[in-house]
C-alpha positions in Angstrom: -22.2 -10.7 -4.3 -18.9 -12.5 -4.8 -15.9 -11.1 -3.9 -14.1 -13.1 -6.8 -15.6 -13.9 -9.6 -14.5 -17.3 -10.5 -12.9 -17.7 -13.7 -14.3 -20.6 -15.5 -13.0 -19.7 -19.3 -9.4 -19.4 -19.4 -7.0 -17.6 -21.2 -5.7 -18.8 -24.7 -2.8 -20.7 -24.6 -3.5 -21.5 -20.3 -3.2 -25.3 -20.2 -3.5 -27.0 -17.0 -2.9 -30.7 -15.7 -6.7 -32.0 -13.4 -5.1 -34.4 -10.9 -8.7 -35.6 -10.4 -9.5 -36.6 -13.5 -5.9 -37.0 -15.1 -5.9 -35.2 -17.9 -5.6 -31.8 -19.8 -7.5 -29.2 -20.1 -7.2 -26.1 -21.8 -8.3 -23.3 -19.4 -9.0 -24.2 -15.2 -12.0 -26.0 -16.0 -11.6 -27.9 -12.2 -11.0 -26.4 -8.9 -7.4 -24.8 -8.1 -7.0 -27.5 -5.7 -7.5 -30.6 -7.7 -5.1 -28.4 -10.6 -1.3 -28.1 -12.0 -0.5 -25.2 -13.9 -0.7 -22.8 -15.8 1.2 -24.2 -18.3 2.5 -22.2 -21.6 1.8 -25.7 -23.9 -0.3 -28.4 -24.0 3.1 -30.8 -24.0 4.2 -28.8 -20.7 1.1 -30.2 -18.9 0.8 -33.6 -20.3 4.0 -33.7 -18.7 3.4 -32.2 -15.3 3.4 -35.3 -13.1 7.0 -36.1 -14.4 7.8 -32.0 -13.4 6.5 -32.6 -10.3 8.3 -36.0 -9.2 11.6 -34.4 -10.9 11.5 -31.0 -8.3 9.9 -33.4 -5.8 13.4 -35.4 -5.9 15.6 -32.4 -6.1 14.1 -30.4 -3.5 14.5 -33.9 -0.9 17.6 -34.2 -2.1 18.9 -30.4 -1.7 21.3 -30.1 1.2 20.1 -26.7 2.3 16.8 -28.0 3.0 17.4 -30.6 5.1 19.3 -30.1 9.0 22.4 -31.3 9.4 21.9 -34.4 11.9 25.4 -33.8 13.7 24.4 -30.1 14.3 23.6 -29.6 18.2 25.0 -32.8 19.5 28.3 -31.2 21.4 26.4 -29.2 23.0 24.8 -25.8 23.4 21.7 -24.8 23.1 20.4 -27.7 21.6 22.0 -30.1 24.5 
């Protein structure tokens, strides 16, 4: 016996974004991995590829994310 039953109906209102197939669909009808979402709307979803590039961009462009390429040049622990 399964330790998790796999979901195959979703919950009304779930939408989710297939990246295999490129499309919608209403309830995880495809694996998690091959899935964006959940999404509260069916617009929300359709535009989940934009979300993604948007955060991608941010998250690249985010200071605090990235090391500083002076740090640990003058010395110390790094040198």
């Amino acid at each position: 016996m399964a330790l998790f039953k796999r979901r195959t109906v979703g919950k009304p209102g779930e939408w989710y974004y297939c990246l295999e197939h490129r499309k919608v669909e209403e309830g995880p009808q495809c694996r998690a991995a091959d899935r964006l979402g959940p999404y509260t709307t069916r617009q929300e979803a359709e535009q989940a590829m934009e979300t993604a590039h948007e955060r991608n961009v941010e998250w690249e462009t985010d200071p605090k994310w990235h090391d500083d390429p002076q740090k640990g040049k003058s010395g110390g622990a790094d040198a």
